[in-house]
N, CA, C and O atoms as a MOPAC input file, in Angstrom:
PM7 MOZYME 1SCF
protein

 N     50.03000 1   158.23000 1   181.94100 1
 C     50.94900 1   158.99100 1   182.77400 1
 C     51.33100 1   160.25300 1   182.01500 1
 O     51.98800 1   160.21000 1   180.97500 1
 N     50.85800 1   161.47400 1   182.62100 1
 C     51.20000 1   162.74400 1   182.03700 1
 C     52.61400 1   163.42800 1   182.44800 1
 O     53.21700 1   164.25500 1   181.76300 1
 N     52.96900 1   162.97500 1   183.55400 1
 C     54.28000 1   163.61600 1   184.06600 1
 C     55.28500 1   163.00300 1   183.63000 1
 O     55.34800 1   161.77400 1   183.67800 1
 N     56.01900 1   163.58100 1   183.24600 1
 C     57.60000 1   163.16000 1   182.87800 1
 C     58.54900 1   162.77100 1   184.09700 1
 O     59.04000 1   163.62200 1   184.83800 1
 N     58.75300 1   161.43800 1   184.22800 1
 C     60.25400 1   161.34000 1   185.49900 1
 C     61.09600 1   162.40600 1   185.26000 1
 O     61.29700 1   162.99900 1   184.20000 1
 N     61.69100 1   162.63400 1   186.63800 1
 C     62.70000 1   163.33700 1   186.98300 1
 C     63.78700 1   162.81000 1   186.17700 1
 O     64.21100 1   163.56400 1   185.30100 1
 N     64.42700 1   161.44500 1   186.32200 1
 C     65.00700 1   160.16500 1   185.59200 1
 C     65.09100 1   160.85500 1   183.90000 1
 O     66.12400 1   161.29500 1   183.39600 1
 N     64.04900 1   160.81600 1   183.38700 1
 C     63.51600 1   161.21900 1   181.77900 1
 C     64.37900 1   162.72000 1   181.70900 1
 O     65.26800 1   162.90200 1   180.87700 1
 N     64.03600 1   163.58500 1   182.55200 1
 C     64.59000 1   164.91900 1   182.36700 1
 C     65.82400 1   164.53300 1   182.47000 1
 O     66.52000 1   164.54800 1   181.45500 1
 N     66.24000 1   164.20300 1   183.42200 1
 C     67.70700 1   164.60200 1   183.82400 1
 C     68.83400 1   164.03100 1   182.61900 1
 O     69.87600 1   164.63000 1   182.35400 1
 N     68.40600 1   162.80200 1   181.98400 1
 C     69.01600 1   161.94300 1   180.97500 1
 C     68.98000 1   162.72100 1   179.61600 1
 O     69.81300 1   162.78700 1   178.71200 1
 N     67.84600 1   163.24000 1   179.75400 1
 C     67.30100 1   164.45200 1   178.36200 1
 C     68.14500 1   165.17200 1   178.59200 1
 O     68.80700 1   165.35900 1   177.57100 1
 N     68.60900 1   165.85900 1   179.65000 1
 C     69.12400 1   167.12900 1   179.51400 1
 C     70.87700 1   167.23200 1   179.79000 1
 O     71.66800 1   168.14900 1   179.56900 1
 N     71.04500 1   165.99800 1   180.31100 1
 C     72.27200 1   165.38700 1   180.03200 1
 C     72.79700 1   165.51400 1   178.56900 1
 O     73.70400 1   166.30800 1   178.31900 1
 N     72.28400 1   164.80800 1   177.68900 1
 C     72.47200 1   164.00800 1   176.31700 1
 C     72.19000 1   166.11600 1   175.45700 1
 O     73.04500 1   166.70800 1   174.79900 1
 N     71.39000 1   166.42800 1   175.66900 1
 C     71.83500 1   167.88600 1   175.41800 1
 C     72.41600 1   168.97100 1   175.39300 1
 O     72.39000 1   169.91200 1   174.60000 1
 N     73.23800 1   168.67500 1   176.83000 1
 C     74.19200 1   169.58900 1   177.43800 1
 C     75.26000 1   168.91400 1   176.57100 1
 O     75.95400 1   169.69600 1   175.92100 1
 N     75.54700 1   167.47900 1   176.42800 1
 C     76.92000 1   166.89400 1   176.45800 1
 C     77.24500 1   167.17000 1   174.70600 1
 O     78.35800 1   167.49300 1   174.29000 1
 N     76.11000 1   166.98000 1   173.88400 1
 C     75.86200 1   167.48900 1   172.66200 1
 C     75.92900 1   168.61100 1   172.34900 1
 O     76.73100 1   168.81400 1   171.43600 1
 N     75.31400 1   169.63000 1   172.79700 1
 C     76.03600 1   171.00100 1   172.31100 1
 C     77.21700 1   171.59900 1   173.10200 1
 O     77.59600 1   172.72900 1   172.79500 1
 N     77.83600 1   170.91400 1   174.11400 1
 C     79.25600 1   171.04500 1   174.56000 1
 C     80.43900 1   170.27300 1   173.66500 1
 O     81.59200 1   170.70100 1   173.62500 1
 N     80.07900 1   169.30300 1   173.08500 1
 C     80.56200 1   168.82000 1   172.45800 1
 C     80.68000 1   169.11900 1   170.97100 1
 O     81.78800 1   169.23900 1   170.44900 1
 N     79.63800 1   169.23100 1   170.33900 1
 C     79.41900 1   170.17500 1   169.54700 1
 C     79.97700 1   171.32100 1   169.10900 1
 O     80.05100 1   171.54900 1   167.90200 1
 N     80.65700 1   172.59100 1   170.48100 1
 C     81.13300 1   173.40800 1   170.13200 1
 C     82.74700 1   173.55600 1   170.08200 1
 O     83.42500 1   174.44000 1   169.55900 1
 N     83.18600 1   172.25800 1   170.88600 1
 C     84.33500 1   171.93700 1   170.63700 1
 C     84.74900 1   171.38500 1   169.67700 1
 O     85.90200 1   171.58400 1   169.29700 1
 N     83.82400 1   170.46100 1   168.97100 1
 C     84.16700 1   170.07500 1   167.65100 1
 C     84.41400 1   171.02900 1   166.49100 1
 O     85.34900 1   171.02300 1   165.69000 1
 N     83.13600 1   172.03500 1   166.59700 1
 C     83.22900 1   172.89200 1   165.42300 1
 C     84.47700 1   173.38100 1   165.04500 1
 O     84.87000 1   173.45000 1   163.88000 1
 N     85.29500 1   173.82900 1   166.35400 1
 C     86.93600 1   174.80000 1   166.25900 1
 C     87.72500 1   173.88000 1   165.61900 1
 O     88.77800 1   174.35000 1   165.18900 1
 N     87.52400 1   172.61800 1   165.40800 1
 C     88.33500 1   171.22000 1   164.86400 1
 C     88.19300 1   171.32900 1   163.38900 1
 O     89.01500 1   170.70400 1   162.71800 1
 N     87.22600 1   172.06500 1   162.73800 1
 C     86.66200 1   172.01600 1   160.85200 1
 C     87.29600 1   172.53700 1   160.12200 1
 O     87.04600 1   172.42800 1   158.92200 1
 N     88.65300 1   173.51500 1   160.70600 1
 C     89.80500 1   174.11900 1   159.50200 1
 C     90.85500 1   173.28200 1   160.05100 1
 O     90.92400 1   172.83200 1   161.19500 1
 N     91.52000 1   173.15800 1   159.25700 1
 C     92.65900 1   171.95000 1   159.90700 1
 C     92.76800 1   170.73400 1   158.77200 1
 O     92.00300 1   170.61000 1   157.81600 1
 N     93.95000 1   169.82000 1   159.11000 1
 C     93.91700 1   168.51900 1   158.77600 1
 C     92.81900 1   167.75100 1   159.35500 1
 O     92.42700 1   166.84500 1   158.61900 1
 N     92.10000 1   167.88900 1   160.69200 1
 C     91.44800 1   166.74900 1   161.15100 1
 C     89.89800 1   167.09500 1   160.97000 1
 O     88.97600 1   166.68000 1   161.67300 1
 N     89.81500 1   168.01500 1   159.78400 1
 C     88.38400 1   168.37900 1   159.41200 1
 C     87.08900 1   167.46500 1   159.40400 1
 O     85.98700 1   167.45400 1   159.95300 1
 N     87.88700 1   166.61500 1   158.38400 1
 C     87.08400 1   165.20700 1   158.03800 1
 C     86.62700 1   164.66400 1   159.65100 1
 O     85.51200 1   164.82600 1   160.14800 1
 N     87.64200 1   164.07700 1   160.21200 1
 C     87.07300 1   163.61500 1   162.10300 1
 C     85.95600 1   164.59200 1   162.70200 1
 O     84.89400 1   164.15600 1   163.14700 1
 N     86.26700 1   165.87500 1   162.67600 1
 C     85.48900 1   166.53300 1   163.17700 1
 C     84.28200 1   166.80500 1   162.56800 1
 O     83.53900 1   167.41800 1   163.33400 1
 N     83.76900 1   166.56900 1   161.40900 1
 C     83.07100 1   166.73700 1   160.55200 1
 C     81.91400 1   165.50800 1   161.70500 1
 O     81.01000 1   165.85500 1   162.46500 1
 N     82.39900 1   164.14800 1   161.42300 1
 C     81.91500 1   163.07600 1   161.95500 1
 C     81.55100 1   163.12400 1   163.65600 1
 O     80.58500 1   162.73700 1   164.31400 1
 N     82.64100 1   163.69800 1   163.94200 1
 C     82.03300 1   164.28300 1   165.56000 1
 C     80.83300 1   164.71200 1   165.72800 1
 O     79.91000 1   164.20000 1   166.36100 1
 N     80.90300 1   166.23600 1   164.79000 1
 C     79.75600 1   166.52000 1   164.82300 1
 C     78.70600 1   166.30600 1   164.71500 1
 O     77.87400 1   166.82300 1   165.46100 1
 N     78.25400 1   165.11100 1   163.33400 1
 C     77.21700 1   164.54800 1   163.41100 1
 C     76.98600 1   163.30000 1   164.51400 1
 O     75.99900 1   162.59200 1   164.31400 1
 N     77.85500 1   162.98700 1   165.68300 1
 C     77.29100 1   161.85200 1   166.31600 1
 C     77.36100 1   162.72400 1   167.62200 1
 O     77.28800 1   162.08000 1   168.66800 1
 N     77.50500 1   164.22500 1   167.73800 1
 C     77.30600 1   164.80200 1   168.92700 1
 C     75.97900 1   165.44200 1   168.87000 1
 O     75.32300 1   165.77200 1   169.85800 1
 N     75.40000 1   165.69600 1   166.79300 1
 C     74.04900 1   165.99200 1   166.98700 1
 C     72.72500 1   164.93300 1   166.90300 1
 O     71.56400 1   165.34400 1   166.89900 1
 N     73.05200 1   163.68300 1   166.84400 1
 C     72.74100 1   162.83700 1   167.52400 1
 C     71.98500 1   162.79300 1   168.87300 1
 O     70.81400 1   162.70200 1   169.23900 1
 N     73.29000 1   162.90700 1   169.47800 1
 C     73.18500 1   163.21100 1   171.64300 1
 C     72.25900 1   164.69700 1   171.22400 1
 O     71.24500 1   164.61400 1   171.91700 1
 N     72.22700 1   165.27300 1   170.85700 1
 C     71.21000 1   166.50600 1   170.72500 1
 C     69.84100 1   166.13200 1   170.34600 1
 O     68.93400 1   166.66000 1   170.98900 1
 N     69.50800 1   165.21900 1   169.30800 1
 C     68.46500 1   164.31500 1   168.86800 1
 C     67.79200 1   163.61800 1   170.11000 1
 O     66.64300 1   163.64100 1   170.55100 1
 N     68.69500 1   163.12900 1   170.41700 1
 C     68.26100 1   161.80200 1   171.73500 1
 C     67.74300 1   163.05300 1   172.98400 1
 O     66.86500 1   162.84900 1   173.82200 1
 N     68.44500 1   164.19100 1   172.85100 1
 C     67.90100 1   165.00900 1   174.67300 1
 C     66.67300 1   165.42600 1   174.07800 1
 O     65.83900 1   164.97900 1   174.86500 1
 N     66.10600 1   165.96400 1   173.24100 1
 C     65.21800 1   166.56200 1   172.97900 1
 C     63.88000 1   165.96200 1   172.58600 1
 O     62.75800 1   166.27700 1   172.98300 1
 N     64.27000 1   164.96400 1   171.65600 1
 C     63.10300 1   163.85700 1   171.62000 1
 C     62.93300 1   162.89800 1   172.41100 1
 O     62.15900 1   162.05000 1   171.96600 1
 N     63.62800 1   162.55100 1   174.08900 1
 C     63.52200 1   162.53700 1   174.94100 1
 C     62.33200 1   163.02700 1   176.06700 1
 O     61.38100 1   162.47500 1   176.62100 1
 N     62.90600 1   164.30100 1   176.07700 1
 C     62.13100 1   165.19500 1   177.12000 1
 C     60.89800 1   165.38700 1   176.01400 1
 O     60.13600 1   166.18900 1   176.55400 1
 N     60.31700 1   164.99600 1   174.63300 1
 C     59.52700 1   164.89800 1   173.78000 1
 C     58.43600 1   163.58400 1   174.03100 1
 O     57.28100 1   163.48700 1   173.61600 1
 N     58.99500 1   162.89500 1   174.61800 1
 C     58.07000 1   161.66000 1   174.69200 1
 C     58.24900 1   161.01300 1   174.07700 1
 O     57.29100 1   160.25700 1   173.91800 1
 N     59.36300 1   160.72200 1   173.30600 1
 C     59.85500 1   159.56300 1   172.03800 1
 C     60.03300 1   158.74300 1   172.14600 1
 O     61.24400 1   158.70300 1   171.92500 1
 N     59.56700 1   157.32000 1   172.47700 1
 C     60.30300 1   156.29600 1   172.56700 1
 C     61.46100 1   155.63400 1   172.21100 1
 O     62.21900 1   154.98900 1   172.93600 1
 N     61.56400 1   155.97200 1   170.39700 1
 C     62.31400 1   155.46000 1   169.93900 1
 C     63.76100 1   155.93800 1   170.25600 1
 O     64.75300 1   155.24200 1   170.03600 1
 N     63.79800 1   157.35300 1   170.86400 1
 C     64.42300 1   158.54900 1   171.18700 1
 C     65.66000 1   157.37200 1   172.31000 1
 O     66.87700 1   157.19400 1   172.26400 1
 N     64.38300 1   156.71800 1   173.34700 1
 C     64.99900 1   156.24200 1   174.46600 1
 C     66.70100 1   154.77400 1   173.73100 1
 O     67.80800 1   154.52200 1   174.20700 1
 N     66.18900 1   154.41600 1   172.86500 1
 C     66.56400 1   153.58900 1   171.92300 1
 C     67.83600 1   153.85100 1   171.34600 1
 O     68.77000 1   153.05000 1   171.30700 1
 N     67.83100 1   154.86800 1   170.95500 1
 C     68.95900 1   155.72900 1   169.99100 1
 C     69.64500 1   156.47100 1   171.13100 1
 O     70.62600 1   156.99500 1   170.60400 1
 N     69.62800 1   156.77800 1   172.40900 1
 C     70.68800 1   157.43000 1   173.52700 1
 C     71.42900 1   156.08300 1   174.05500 1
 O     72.57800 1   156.11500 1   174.49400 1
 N     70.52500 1   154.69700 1   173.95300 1
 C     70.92700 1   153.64700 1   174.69400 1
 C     71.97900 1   153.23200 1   173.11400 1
 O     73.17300 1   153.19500 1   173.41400 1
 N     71.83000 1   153.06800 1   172.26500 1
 C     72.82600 1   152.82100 1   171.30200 1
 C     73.70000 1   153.72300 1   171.01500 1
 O     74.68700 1   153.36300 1   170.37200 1
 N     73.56000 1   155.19300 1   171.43400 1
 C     74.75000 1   156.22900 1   171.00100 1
 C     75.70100 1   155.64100 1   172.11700 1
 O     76.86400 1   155.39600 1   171.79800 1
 N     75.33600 1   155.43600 1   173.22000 1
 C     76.28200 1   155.24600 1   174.01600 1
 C     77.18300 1   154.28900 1   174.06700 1
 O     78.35600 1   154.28600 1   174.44300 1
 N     76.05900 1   152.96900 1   173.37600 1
 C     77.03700 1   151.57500 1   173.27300 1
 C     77.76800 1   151.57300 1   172.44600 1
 O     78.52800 1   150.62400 1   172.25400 1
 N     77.73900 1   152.97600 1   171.49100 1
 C     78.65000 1   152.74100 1   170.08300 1
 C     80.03900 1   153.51800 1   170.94300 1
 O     81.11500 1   152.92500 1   170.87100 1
 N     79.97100 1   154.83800 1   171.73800 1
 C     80.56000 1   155.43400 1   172.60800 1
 C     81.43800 1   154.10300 1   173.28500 1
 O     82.66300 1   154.12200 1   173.41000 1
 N     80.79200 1   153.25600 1   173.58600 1
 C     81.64900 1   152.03800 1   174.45300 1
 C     82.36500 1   151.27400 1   173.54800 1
 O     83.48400 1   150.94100 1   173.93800 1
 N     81.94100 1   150.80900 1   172.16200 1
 C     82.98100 1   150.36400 1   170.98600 1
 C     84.58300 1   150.73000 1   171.11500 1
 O     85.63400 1   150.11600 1   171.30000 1
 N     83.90600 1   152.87300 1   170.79300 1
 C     85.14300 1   153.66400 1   169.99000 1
 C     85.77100 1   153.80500 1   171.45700 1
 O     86.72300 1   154.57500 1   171.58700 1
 N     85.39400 1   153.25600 1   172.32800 1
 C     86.30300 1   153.47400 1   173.83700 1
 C     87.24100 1   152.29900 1   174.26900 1
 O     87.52800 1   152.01200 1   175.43200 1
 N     87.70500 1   151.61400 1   173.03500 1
 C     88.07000 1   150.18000 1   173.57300 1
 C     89.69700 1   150.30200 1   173.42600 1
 O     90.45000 1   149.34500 1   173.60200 1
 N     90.02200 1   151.30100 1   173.16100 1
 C     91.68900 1   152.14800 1   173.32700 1
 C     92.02800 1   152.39300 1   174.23400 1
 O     93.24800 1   152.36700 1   174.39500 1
 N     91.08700 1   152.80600 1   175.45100 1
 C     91.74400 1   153.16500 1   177.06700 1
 C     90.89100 1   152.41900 1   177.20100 1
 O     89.88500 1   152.19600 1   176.52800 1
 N     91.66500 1   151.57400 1   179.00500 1
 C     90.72000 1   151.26100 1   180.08200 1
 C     90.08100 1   152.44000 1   180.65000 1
 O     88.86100 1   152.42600 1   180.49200 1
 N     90.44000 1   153.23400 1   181.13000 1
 C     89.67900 1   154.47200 1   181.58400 1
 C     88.15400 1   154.90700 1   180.76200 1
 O     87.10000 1   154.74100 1   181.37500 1
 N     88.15000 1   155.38000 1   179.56500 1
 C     87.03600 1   155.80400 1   178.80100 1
 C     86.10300 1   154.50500 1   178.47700 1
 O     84.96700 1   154.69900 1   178.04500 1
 N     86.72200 1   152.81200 1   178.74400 1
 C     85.64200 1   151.71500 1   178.40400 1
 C     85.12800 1   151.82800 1   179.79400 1
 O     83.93900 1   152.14300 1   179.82100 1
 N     85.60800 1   151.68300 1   180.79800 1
 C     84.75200 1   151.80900 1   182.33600 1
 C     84.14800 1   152.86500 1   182.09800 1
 O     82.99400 1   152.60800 1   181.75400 1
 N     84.38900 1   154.05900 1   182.11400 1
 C     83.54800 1   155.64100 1   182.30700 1
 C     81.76900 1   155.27600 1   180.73900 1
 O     80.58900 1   155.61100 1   180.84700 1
 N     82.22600 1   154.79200 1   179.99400 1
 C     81.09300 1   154.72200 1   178.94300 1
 C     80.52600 1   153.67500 1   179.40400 1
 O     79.31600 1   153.89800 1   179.40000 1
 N     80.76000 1   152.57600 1   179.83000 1
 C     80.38600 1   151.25300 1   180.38200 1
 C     79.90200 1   151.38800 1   181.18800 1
 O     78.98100 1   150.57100 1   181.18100 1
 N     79.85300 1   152.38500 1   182.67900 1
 C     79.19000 1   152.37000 1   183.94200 1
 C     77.52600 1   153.85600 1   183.23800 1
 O     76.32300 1   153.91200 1   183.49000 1
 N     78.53100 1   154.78200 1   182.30300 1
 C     77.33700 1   155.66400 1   181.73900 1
 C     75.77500 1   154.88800 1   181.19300 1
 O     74.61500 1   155.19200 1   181.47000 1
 N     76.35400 1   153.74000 1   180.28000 1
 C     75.71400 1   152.89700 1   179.45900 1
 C     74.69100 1   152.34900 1   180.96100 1
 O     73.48000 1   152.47700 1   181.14100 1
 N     75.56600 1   151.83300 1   181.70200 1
 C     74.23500 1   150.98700 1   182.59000 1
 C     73.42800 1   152.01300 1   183.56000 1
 O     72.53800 1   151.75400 1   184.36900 1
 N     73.84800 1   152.89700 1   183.32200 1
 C     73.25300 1   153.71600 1   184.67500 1
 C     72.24700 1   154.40900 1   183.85800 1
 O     71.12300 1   154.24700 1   184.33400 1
 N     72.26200 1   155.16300 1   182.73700 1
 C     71.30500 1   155.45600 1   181.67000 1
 C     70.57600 1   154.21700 1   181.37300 1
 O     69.36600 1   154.14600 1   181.58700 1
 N     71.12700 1   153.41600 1   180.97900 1
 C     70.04700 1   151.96600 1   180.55100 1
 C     69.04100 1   151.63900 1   181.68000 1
 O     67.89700 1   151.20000 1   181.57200 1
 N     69.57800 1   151.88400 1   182.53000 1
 C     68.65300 1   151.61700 1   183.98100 1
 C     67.81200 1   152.69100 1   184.37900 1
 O     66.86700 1   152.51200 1   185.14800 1
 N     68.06400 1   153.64300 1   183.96200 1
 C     67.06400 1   155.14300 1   183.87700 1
 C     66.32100 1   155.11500 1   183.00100 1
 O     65.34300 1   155.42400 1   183.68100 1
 N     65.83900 1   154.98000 1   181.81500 1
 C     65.59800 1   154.95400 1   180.96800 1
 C     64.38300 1   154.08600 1   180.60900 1
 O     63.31700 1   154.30300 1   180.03300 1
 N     65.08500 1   152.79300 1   181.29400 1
 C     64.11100 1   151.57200 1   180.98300 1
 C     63.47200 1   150.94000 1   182.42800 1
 O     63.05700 1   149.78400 1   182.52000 1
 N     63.47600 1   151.99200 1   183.60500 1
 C     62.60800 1   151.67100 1   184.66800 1
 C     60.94800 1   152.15700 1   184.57000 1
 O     60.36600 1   153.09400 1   184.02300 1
 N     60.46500 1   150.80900 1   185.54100 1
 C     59.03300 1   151.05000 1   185.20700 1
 C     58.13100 1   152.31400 1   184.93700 1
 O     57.01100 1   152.20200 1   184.43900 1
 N     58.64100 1   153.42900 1   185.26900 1
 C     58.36200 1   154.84100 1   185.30000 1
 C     58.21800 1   155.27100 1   184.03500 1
 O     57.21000 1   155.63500 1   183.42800 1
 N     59.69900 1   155.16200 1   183.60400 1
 C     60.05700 1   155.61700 1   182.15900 1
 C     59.37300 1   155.01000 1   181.64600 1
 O     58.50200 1   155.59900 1   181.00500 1
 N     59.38400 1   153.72000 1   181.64200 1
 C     58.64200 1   152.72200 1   180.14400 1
 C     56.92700 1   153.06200 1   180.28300 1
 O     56.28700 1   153.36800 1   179.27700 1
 N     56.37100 1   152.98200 1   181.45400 1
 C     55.05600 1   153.80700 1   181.48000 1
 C     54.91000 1   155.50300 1   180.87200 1
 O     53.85600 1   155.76500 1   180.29300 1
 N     55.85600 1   156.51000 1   180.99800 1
 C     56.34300 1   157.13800 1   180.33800 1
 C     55.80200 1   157.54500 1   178.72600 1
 O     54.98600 1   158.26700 1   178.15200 1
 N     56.94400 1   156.47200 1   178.43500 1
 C     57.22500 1   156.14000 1   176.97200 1
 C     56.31300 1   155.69100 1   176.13800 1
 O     56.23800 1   155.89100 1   174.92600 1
 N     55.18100 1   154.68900 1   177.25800 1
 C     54.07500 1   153.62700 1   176.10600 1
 C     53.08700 1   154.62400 1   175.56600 1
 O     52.26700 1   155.42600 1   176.01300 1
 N     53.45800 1   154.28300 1   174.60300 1
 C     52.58500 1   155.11900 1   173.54900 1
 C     50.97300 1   155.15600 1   174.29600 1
 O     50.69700 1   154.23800 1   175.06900 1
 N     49.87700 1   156.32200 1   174.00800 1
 C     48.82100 1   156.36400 1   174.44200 1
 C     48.26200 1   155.36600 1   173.58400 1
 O     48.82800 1   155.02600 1   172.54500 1
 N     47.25300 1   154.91700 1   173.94300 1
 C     45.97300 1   153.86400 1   173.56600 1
 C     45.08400 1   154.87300 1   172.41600 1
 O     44.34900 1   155.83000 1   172.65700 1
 N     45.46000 1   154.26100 1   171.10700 1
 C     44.84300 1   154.64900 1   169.97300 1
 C     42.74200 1   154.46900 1   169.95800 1
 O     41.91700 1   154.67300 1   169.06800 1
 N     42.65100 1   154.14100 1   170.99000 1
 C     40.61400 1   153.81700 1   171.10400 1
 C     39.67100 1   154.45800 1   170.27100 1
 O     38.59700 1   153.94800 1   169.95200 1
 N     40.15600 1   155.83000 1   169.83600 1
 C     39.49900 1   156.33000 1   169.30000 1
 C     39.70100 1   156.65500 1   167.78300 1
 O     38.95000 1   157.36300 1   167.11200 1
 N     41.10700 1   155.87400 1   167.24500 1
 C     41.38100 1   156.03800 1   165.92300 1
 C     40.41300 1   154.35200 1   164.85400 1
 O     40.50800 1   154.26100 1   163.63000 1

C-alpha cells in the first residue's frame, strides 16, 4: 500500500500542530520560577512533534509513541475530571485511527525479498 490514509495524515498533522502550538507557549514559560516545568513541557511537546512527522513518514514505531504520549497525557490528567475524559476519549479515538486495518497495512513494513 503506497497511499497514506487520510486517518494517518490527519493524526500526523494533529500531533504537529498541537506540538509546535504547544511548544511555543511553553517556550515564554523558560525565564521565570517555572523554568524547570517548562523546560520538561517542552521536551514532551517535541515528542508530539516526533510522533506527527514520523507518522506522515511511515514509522511504525512512530504509531506507538503518539499512542503512549497520549496515555501518559491521561496519567498527568488524573487532577481534573474534565482533562481525564478529554485525553481518554483523544486516546481512543487516535488508538482507533491509528490501528485500523488501513493504517496497520499502512505501517507493515515492506517485504524484505530481495535483501
Amino acid at each position: 500500500m503506497n497511499r497514506r490514509p487520510l486517518s494517518v495524515t490527519i493524526v500526523g498533522c494533529i500531533f504537529l500542530a498541537i506540538g509546535m502550538l504547544a511548544s511555543a507557549s511553553h517556550a515564554t514559560e523558560l525565564r521565570g520560577p517555572g523554568a524547570y516545568d517548562a523546560l520538561w513541557a517542552l521536551l514532551v511537546n517535541l515528542i508530539a512533534i516526533v510522533c506527527g512527522v514520523y507518522l506522515l513518514r511511515r514509522s511504525n514505531w512512530a504509531r506507538w509513541l503518539a499512542v503512549a504520549w497520549l496515555g501518559f497525557h491521561v496519567i498527568i490528567s488524573l487532577h481534573s475530571w474534565q482533562a481525564l475524559l478529554v485525553h481518554s476519549a483523544l486516546l481512543a479515538v487516535f488508538a482507533y485511527l491509528l490501528f485500523r486495518p488501513a493504517a496497520t497495512a499502512y505501517f507493515r513494513a515492506p517485504s524484505s525479498a530481495g535483501t
